[in-house]
DSSP file (Angstrom, degrees, kcal/mol; ACC not computed):
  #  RESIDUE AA STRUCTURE BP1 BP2  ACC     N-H-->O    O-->H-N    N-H-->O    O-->H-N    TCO  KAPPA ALPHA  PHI   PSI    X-CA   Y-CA   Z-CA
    1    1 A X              0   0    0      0, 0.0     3,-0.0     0, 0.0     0, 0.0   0.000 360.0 360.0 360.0 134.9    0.0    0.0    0.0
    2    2 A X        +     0   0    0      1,-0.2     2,-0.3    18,-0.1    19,-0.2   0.242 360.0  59.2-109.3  30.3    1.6    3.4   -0.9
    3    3 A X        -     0   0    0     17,-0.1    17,-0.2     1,-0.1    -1,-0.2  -0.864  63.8-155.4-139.8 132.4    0.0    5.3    1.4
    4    4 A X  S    S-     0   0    0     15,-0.5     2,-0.3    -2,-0.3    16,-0.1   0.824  78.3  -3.1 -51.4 -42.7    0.0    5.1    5.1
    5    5 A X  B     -A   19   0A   0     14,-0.7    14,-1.8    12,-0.1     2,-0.5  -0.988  57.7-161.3-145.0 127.6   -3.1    6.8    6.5
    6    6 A X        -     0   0    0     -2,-0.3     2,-0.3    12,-0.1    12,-0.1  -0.982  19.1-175.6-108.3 143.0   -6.1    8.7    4.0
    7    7 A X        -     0   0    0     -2,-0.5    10,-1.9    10,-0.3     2,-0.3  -0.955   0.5-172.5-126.9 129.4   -8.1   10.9    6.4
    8    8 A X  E     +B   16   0B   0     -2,-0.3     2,-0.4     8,-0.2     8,-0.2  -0.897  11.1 165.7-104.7 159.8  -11.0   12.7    4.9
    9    9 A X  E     -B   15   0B   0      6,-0.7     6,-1.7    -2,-0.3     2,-0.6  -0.946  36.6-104.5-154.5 169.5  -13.0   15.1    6.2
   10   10 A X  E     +B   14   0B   0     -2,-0.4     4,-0.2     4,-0.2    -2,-0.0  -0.835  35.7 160.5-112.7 139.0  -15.6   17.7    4.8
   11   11 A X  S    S-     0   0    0      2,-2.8     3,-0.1    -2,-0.6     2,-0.1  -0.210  90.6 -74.4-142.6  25.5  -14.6   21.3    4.6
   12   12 A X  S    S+     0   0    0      1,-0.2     2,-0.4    49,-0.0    -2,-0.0  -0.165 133.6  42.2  79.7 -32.8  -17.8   21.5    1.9
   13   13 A X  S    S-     0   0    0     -2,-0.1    -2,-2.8    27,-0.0     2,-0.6  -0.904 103.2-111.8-111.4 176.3  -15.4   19.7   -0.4
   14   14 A X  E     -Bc  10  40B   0     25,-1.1    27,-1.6    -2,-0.4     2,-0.5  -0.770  23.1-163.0-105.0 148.1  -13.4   17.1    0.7
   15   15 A X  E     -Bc   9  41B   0     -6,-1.7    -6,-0.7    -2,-0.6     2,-0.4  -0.954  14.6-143.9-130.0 138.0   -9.7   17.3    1.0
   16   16 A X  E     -Bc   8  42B   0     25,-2.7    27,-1.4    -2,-0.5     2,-0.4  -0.895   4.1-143.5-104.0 136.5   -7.8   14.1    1.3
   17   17 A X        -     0   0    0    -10,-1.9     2,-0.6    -2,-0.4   -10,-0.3  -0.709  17.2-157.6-115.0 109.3   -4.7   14.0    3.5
   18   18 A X        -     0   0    0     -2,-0.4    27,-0.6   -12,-0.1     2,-0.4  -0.785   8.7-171.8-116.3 110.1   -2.0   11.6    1.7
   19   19 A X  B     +A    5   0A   0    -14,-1.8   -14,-0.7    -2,-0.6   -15,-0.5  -0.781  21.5 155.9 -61.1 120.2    0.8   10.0    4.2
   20   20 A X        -     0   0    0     -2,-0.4   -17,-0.1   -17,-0.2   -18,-0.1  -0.976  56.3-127.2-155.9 178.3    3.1    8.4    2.5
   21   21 A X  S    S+     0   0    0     -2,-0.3     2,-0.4   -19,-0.2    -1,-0.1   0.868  90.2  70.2 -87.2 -31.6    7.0    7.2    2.7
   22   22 A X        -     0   0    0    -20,-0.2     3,-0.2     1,-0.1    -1,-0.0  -0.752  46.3-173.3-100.3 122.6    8.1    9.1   -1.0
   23   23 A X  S    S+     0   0    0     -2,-0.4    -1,-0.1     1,-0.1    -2,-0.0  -0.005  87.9  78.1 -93.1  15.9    8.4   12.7   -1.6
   24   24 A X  S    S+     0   0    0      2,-0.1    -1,-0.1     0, 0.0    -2,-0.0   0.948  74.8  91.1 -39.0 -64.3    9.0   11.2   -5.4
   25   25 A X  S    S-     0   0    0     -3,-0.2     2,-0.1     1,-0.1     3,-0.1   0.029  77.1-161.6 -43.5 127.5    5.4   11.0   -5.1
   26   26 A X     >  -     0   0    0      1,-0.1     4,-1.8     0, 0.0     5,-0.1  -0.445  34.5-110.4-133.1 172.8    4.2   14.4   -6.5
   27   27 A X  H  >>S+     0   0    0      2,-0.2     4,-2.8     1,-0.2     5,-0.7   0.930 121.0  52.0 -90.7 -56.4    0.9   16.7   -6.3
   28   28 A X  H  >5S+     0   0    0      1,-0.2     4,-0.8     2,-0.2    -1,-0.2   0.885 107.4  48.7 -49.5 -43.1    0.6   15.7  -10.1
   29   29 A X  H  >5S+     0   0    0      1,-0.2     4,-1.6     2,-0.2    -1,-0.2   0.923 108.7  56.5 -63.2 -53.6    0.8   12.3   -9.6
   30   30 A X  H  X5S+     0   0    0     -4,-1.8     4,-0.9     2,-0.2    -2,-0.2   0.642 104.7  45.7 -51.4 -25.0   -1.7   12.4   -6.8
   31   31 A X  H  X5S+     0   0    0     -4,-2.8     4,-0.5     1,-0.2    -1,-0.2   0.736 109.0  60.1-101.6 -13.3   -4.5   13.7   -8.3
   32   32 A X  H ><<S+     0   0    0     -4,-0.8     3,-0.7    -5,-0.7    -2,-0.2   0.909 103.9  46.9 -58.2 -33.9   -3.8   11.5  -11.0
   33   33 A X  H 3< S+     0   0    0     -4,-1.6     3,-0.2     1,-0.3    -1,-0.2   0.904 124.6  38.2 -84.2 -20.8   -4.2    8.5   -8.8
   34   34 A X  H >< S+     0   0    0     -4,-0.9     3,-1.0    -5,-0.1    -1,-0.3   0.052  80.8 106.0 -83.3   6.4   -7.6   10.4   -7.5
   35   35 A X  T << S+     0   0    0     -3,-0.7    -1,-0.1    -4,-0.5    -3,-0.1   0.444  74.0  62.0-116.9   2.7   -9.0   12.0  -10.7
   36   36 A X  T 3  S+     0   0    0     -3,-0.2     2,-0.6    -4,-0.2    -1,-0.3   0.624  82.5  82.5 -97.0   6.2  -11.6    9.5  -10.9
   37   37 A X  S X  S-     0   0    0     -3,-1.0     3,-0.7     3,-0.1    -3,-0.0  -0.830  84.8-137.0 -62.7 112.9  -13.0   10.5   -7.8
   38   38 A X  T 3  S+     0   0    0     -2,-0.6     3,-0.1     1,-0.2    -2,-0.1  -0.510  86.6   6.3 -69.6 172.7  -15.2   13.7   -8.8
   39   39 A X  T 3  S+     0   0    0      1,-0.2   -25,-1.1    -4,-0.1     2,-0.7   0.496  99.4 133.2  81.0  13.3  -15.1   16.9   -6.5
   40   40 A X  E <   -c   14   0B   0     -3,-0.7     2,-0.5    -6,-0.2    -1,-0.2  -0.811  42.9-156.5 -92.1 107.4  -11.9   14.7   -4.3
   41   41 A X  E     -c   15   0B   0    -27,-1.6   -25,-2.7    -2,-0.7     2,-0.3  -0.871   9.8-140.2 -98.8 142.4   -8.7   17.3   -3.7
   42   42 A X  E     -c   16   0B   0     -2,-0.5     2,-0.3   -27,-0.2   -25,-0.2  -0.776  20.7-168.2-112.3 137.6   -5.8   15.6   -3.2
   43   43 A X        -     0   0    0    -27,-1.4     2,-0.4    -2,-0.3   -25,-0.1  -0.802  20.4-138.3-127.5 141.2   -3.4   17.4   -0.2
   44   44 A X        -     0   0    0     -2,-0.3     2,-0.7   -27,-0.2     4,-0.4  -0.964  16.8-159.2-103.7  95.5   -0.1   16.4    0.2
   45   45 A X        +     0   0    0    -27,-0.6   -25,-0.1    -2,-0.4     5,-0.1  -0.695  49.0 115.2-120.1  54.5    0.2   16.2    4.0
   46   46 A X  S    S-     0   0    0     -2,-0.7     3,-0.2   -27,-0.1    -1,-0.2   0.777  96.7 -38.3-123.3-104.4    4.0   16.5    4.6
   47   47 A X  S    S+     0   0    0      1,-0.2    -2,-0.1    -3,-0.2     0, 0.0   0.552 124.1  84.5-115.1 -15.4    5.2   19.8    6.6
   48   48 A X  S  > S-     0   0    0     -4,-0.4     4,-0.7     1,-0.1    -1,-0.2   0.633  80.4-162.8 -91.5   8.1    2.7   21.9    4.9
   49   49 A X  H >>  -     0   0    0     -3,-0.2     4,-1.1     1,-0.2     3,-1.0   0.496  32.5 -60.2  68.4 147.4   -0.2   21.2    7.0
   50   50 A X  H 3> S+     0   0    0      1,-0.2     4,-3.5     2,-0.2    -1,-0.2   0.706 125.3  58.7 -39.9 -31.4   -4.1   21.3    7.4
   51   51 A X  H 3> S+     0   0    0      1,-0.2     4,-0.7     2,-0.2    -1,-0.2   0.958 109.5  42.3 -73.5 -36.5   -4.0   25.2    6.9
   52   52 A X  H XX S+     0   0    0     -3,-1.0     4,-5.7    -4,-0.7     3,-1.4   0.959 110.2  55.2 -59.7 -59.3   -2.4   24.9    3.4
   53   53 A X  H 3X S+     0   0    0     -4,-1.1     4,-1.9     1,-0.3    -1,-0.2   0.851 110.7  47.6 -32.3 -63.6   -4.6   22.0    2.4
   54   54 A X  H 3< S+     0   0    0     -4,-3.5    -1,-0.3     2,-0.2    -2,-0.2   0.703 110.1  53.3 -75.1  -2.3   -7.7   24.4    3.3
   55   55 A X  H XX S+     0   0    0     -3,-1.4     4,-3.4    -4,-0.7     3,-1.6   0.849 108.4  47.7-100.1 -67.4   -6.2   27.2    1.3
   56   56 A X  H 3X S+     0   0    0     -4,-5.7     4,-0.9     1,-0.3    -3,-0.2   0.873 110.9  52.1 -75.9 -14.5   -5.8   25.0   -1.7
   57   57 A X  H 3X S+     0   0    0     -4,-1.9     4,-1.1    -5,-0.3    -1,-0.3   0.659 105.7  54.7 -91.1  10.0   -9.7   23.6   -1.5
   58   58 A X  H X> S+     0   0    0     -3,-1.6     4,-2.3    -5,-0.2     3,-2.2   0.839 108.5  46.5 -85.9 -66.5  -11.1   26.8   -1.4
   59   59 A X  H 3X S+     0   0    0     -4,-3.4     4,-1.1     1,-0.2    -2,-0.2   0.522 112.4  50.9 -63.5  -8.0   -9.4   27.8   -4.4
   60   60 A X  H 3X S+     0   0    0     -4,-0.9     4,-3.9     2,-0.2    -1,-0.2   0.618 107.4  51.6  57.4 -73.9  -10.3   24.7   -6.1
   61   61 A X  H <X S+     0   0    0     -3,-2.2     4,-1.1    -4,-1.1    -2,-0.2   0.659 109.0  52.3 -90.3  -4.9  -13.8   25.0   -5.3
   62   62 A X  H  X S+     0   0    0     -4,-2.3     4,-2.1     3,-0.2    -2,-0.2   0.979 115.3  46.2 -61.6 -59.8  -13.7   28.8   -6.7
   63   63 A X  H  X S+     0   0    0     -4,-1.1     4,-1.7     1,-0.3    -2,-0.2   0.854 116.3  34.5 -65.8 -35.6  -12.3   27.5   -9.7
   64   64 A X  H  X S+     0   0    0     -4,-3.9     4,-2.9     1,-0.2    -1,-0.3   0.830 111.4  67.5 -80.5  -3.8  -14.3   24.4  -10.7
   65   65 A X  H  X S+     0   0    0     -4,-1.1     4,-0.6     1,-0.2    -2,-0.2   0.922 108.7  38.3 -62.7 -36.1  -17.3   26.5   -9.2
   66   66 A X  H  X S+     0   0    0     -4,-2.1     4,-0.8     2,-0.2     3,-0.3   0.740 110.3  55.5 -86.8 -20.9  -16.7   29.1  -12.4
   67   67 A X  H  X S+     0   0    0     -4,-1.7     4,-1.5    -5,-0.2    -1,-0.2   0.797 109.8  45.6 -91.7 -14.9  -16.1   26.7  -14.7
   68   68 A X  H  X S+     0   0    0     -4,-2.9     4,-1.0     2,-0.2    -2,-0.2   0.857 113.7  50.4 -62.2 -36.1  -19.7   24.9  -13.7
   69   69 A X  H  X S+     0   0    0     -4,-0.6     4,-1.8    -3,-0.3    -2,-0.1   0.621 112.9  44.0 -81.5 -41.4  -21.4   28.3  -13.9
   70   70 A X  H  X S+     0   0    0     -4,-0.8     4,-1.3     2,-0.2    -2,-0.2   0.878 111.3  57.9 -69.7 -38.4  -19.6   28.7  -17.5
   71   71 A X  H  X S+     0   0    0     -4,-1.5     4,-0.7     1,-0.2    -2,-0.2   0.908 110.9  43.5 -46.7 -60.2  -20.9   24.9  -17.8
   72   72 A X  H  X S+     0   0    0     -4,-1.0     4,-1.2     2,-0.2     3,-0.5   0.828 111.5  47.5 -68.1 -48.2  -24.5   26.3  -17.2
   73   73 A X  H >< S+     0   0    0     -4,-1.8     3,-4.8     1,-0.3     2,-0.2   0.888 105.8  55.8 -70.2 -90.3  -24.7   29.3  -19.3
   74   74 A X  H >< S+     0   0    0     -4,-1.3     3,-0.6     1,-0.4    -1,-0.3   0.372 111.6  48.4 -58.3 -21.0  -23.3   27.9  -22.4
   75   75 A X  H 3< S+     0   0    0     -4,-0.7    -1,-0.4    -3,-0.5    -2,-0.3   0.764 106.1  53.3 -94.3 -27.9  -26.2   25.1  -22.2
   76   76 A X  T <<        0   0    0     -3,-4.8    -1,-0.2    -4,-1.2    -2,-0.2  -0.031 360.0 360.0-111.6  49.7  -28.8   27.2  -21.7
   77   77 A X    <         0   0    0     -3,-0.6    -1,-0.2    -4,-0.2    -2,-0.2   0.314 360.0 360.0-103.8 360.0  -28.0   29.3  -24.8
């Protein structure tokens, strides 16, 4: 198993915590192994911590939140 512990929790999305033994193991690579999850953000849980982690799913959910919004207009034109 290549990761020790997933903790999720709900922060109105969910941000997933990955422990793991390899800093090889990369932010690109992680949402790769996750990007069939939908609406899952993948945190890298190494020194930067929960605050970082909430930082990045906020901005996340700004961004896919406009590109759903964009989603919506363009279908109902």
């Amino acid at each position: 198993m290549l990761f020790d512990k997933v903790i999720t929790f709900d922060v109105t999305h969910v941000c997933v915590f990955l422990m793991f033994d390899s800093l090889l193991f990369t932010m690109w690579e992680a949402k790769r192994a996750f990007h069939h999850k939908a609406g899952v953000l993948t945190c890298i849980f190494l020194q930067i911590g929960p605050k970082f982690c909430l930082q990045r799913a906020s901005q996340q959910k700004k961004y896919w939140g406009s590109k759903i919004d964009q989603a919506r207009h363009s279908n109902e034109n």
